[in-house]
C-alpha positions as CSV (number, residue, x, y, z in Angstrom):
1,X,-98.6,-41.7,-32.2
2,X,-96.8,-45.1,-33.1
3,X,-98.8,-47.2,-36.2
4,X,-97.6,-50.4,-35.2
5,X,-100.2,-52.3,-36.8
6,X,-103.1,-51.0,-39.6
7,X,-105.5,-52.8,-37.0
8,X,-105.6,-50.6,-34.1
9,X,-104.4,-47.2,-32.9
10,X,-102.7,-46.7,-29.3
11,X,-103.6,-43.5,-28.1
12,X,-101.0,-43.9,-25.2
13,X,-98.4,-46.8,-26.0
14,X,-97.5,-48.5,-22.9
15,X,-94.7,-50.4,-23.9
16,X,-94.4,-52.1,-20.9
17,X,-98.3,-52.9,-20.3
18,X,-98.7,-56.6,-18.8
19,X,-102.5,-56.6,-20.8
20,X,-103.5,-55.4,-23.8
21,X,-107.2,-54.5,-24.3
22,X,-108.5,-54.3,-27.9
23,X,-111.6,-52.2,-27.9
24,X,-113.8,-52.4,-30.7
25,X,-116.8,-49.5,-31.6
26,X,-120.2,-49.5,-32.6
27,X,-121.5,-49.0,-36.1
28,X,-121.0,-45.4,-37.5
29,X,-117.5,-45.6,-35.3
30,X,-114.0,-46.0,-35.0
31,X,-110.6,-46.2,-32.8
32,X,-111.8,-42.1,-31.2
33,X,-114.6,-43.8,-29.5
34,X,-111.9,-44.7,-26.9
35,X,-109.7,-41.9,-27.4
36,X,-110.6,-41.5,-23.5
37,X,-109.8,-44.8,-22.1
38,X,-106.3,-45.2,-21.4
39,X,-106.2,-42.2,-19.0
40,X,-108.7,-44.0,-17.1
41,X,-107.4,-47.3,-16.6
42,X,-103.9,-48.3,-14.7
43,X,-100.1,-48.7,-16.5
44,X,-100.5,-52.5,-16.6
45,X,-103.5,-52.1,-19.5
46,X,-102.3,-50.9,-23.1
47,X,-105.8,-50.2,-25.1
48,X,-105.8,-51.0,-28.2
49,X,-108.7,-49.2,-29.9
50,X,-109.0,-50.9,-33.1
51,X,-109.7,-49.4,-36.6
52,X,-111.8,-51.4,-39.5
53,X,-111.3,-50.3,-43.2
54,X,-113.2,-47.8,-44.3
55,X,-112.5,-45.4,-41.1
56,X,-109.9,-42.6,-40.5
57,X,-106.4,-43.2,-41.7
58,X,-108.1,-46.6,-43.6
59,X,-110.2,-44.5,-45.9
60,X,-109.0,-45.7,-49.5
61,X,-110.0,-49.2,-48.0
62,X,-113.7,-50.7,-48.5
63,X,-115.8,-50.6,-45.7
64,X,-116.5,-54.9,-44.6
65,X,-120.4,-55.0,-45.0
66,X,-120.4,-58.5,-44.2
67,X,-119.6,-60.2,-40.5
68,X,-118.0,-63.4,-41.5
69,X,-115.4,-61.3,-44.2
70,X,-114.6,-58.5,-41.2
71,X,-113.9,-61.6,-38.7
72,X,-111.8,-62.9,-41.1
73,X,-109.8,-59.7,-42.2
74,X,-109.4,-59.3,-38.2
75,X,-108.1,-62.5,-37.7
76,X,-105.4,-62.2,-40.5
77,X,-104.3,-59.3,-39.1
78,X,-104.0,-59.5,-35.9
79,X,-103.4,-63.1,-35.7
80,X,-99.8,-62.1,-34.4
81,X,-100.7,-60.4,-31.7
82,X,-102.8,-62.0,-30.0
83,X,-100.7,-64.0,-27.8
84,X,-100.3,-63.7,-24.0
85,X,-102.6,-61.8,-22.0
86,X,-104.8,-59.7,-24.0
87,X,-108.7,-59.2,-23.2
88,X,-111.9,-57.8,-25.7
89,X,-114.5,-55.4,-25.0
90,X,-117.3,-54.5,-28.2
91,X,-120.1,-51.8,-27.7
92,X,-122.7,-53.2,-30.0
93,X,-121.3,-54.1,-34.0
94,X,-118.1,-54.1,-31.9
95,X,-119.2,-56.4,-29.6
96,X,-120.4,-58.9,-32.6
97,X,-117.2,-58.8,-33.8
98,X,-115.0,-59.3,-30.5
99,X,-117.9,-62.2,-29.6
100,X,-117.0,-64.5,-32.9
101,X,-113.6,-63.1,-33.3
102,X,-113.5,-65.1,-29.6
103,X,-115.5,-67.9,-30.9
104,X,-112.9,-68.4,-34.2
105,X,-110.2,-68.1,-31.7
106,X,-111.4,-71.1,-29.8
107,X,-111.7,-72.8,-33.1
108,X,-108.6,-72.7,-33.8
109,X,-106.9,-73.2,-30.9
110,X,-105.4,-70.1,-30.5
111,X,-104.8,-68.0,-27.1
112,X,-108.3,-67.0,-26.4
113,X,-108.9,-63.5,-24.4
114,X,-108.8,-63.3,-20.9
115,X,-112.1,-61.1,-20.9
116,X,-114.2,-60.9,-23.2
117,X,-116.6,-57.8,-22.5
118,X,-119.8,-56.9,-24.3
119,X,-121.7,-54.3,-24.7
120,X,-125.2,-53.3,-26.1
121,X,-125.5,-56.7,-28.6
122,X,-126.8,-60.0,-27.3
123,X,-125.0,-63.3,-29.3
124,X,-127.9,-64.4,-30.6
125,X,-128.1,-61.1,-32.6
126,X,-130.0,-57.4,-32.8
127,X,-133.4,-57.2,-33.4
128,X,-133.4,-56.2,-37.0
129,X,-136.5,-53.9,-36.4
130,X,-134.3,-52.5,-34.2
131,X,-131.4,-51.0,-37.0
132,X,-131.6,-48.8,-39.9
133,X,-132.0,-50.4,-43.2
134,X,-128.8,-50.1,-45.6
135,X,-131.5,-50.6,-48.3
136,X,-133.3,-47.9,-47.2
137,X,-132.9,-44.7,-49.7
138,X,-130.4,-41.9,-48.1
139,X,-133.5,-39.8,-46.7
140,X,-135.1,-42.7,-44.8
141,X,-131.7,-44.4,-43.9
142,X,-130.2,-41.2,-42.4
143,X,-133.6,-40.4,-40.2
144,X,-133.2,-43.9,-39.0
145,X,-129.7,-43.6,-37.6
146,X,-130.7,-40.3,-36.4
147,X,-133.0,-41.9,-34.1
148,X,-130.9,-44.3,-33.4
149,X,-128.7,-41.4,-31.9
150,X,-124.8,-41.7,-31.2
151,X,-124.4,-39.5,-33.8
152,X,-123.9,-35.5,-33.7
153,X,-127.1,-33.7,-35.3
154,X,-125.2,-31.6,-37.0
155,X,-124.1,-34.4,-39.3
156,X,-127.3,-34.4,-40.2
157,X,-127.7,-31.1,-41.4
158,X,-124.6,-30.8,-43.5
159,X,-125.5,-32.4,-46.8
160,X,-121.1,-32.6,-47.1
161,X,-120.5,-34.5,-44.0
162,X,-123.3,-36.6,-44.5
163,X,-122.7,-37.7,-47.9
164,X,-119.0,-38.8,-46.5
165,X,-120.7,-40.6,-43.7
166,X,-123.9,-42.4,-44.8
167,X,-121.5,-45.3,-47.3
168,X,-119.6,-45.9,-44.1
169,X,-122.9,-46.3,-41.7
170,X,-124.3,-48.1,-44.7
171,X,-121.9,-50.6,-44.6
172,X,-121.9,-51.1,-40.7
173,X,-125.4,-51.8,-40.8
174,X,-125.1,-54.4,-43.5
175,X,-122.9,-55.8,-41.7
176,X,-124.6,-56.2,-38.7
177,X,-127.8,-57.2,-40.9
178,X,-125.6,-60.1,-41.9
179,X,-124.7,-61.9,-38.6
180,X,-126.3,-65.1,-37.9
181,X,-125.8,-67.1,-34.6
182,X,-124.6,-70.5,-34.6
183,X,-125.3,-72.1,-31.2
184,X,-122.0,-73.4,-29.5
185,X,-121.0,-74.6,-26.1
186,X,-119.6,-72.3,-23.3
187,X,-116.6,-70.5,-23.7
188,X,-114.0,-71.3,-21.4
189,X,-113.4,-67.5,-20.2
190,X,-114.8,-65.0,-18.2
191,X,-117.6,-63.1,-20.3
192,X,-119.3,-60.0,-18.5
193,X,-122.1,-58.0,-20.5
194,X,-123.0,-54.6,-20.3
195,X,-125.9,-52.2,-21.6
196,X,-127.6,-49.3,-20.7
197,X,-131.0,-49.5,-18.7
198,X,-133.4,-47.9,-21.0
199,X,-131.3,-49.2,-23.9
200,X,-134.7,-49.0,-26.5
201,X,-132.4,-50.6,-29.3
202,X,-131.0,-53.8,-27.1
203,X,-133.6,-53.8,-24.4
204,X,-132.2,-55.5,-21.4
205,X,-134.0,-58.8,-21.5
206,X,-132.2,-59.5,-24.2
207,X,-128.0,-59.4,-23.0
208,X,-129.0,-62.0,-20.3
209,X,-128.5,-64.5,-23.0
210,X,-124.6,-63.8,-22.5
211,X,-124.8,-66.2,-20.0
212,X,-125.3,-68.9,-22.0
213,X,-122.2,-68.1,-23.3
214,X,-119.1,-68.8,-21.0
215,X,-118.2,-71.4,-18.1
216,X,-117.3,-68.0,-16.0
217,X,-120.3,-65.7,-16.6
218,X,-119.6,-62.4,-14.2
219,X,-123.3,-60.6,-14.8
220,X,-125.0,-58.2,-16.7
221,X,-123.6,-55.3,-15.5
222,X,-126.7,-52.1,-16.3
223,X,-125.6,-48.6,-15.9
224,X,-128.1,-45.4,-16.3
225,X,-128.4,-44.4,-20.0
226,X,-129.5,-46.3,-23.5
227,X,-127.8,-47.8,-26.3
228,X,-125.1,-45.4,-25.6
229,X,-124.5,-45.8,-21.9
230,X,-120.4,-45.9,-22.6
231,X,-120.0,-42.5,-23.8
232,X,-121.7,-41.4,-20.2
233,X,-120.3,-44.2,-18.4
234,X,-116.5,-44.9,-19.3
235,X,-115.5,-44.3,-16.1
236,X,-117.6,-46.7,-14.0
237,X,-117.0,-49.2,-17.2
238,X,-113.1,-48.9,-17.3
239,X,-113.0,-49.1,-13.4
240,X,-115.2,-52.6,-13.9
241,X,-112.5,-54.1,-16.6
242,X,-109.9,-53.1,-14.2
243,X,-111.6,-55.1,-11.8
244,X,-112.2,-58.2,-13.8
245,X,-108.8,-58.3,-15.0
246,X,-106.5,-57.8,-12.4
247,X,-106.1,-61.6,-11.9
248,X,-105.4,-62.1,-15.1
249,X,-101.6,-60.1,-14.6
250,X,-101.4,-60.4,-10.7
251,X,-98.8,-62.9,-10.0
């Protein structure tokens, strides 16, 4: 497995891929979340699962606990590579960070994404009622990203693994705690948003404010499932970015 960049891991380098797709995960997660994902989509997409500090192969690194410094430390490193056709999907703190990752992009001037794709977090922010508390002591923090869910049980019950896990999920949270919206115009892409039905963490109500968001909105896309939906789903949800980006290469 090539490590071409610190960024990112490429489960199946496809040298030759016409798009690249830079996936990022949900709090608590990491590049394996999409371990999956190239088997299920064509030649012409290279995914690009990308990998914060603090995760596997990154673990001497700090964990970001705050948005503006992980936008930032993304932008500076992988500032070179996106050029040319390349396209976003998050799944919740992933999709926070693709969103203003997009939005600094824009900024800048830079060649913006030709998709941007979120999942399970609206721009305007989680409900905080709905996350666990970093300042939460360990026993109240872990029950509350137990019910959250995404996360084996079993972590749970081994007092090792957890101890390695909680800093890491603490950090995630702070640094989803820390995002503020700042209301902008439209973005001049095509945005789709996804989430699970009975999502109890990002009710559904809430991702129609993705609309707001582009010149090109292409729906709210709801598939069986809650906050979790893409573990159950990647099939359906790969097949939908093939869809959406095709134009984007054909040609």
């Amino acid at each position: 497995m090539p490590r071409s960049n610190p960024w990112y891991l490429t489960y199946l380098p496809r040298p030759d891929a016409r798009l690249r797709l830079y996936c990022f995960a949900c709090a608590g997660s990491g590049p394996s979340f999409f371990r999956g994902w190239p088997e299920l989509l064509p030649p012409w997409i290279e995914v690009r699962a990308v990998r914060l500090p603090g995760r596997p192969g990154r673990h001497r690194e700090a964990a970001f606990t705050d948005a503006d410094q992980a936008v930032k430390g993304l932008l500076d490193g992988l500032a070179e590579e996106l050029t040319g056709d390349y396209a976003f999907f998050g799944h919740s703190m992933g999709a926070l960070l693709a969103y203003r990752m997009t939005r600094e992009l824009l900024a800048s001037k830079a060649t913006l994404p030709r998709l941007l794709a979120g999942a399970s977090w609206p721009p305007q922010g989680a409900p905080t009622s709905s996350m666990p508390d970093p300042a939460d002591d360990d026993a109240d923090f872990a029950a509350s990203c137990r019910r959250l869910g995404g996360v084996p049980d079993e972590m749970f019950d081994d007092p090792a693994i957890l101890g390695l896990t909680l800093p890491l999920l603490r950090a995630d949270f702070a640094l989803c705690h820390s995002y503020t919206y700042d209301p902008a115009p439209p973005l001049p892409l095509p945005v789709v948003a996804l989430n699970g039905s009975e999502d109890s963490v990002i009710p559904p109500h809430l991702m129609t404010t993705w609309q707001e968001q582009s010149e090109d909105f292409r729906g709210l896309r709801l598939y069986p499932g809650g906050h979790f939906f893409v573990h159950d789903h990647a099939q359906e949800v790969t097949a939908l970015l093939t869809e959406l980006l095709a134009p984007a290469v054909e040609g």
